[in-house]
BAMARSE-585526 format. One line per 3 residues: for each residue x negated, y negated, z negated of N, C-alpha, C. Coordinates in Angstrom, 2 decimals. Layout:
N
X Y Z X Y Z X Y Z | ... $
END
This chain:
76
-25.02 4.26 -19.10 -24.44 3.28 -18.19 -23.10 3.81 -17.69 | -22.10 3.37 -17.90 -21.01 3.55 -17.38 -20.64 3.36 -15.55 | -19.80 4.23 -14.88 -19.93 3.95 -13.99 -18.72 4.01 -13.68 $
-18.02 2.93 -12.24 -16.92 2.86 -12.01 -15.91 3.63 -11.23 | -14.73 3.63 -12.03 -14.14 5.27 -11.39 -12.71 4.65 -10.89 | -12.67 5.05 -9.86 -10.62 4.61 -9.74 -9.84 5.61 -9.12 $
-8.45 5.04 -8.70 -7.88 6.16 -8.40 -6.90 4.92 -7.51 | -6.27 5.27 -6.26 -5.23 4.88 -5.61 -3.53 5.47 -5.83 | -2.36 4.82 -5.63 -1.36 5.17 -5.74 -0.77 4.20 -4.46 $
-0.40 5.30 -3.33 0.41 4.82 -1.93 1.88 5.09 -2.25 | 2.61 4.25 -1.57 3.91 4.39 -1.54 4.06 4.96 -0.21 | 4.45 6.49 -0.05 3.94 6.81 1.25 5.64 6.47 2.14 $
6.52 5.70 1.45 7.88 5.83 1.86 7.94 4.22 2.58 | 6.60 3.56 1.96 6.98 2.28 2.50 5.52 2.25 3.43 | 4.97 3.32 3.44 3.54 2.88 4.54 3.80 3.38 5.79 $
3.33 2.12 6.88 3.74 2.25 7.95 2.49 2.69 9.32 | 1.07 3.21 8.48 0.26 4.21 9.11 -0.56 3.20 9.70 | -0.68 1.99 9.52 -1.38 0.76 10.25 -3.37 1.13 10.49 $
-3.33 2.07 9.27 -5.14 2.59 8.99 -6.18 0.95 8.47 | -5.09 0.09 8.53 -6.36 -0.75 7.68 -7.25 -0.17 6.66 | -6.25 0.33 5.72 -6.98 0.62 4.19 -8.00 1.96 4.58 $
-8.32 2.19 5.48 -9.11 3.54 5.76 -10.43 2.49 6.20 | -10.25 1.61 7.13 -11.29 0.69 7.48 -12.05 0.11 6.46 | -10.96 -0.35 5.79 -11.38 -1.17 4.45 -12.29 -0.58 3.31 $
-11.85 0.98 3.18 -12.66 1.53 2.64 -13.96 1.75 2.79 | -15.24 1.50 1.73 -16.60 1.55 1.80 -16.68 2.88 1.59 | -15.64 3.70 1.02 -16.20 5.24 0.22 -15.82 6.35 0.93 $
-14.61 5.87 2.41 -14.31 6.98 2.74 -13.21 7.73 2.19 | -12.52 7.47 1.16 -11.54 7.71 0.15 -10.25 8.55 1.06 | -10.08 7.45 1.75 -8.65 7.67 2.21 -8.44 8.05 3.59 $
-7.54 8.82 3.70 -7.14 9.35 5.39 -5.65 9.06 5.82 | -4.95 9.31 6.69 -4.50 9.94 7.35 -3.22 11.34 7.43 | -2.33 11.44 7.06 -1.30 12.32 6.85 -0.77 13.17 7.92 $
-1.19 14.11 7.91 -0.66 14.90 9.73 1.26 15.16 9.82 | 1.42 14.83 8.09 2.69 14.74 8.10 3.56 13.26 7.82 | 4.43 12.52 8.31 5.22 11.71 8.48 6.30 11.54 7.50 $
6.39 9.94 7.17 7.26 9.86 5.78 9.02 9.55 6.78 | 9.94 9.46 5.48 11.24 9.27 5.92 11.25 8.15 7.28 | 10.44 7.31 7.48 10.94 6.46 8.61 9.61 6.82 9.68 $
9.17 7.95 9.84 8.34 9.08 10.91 6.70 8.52 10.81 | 6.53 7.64 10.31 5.12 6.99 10.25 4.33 7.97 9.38 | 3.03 8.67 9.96 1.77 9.58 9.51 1.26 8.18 8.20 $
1.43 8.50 6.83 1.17 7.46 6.01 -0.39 7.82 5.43 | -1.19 6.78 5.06 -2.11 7.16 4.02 -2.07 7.97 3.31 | -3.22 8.82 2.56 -3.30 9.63 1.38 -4.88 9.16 0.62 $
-4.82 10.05 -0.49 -6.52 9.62 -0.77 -7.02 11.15 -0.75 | -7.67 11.03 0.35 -8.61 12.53 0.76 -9.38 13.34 -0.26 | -10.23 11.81 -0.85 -11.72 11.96 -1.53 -12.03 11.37 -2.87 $
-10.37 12.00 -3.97 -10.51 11.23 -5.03 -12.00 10.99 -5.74 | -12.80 11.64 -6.05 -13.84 12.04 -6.38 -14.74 10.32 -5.98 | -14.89 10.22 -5.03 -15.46 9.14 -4.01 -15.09 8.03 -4.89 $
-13.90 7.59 -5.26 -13.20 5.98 -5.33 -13.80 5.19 -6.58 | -14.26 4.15 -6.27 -14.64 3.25 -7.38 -13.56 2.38 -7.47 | -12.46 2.13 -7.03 -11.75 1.07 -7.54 -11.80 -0.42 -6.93 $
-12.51 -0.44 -6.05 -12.85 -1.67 -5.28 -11.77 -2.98 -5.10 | -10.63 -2.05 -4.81 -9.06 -3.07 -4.50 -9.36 -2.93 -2.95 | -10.47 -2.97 -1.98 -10.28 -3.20 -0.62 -8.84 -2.91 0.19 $
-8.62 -1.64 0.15 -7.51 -0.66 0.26 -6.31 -1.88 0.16 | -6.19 -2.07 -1.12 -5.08 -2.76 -1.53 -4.85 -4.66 -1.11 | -5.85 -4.71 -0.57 -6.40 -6.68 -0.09 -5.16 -6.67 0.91 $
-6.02 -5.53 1.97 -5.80 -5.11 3.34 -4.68 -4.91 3.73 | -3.87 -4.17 2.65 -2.78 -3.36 2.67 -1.73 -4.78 3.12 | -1.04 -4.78 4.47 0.01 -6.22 5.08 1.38 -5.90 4.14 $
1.63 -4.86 3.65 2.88 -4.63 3.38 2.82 -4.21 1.20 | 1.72 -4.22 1.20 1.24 -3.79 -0.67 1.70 -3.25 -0.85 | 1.57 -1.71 -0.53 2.09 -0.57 -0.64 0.88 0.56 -1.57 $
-0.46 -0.08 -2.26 -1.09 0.62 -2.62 -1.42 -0.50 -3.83 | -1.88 0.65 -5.18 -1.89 0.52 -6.35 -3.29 0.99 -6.72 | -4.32 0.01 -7.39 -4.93 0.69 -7.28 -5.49 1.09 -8.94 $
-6.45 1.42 -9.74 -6.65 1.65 -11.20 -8.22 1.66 -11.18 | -8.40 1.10 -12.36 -10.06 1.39 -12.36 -10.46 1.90 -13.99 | -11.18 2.80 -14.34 -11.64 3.09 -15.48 -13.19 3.04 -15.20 $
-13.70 3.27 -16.50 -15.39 2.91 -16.34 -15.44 4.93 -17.31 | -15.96 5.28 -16.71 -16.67 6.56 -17.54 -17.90 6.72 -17.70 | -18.18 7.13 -18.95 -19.68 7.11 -19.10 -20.20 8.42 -18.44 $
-21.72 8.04 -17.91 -22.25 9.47 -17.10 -23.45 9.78 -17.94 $
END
């Protein structure tokens, strides 16, 4: 049975630290940046690649679509 695997890609230059996509997340994936992009906003990262199925939530949520998201299926 294949199971579903993804991966996120933030634009951390255009995220403005709002934490939807952390809410949005079922897996826990994503956090929080203790460091600040060019216009000072603490942007998303993905904490817990391991975790991500690919859902899109992250990316629904996202007001400004600043996240990309990918899904592959790997067999286990």
């Amino acid at each position: 049975m294949a199971k579903p695997r993804g991966a996120i890609v933030i634009d951390i230059e255009r995220c403005k630290g709002c934490e939807l996509c952390i809410e949005a997340c079922p897996a826990d994936v994503i956090m929080m940046a203790k460091k600040v992009n060019g216009k000072g906003y603490h942007y998303a990262y993905m904490e817990n690649p391991n975790a991500c199925t690919g859902c899109e939530n992250c990316a629904i949520v996202c007001p400004d679509g600043v996240i990309t998201v990918y899904r592959v299926k790997v067999e286990v």
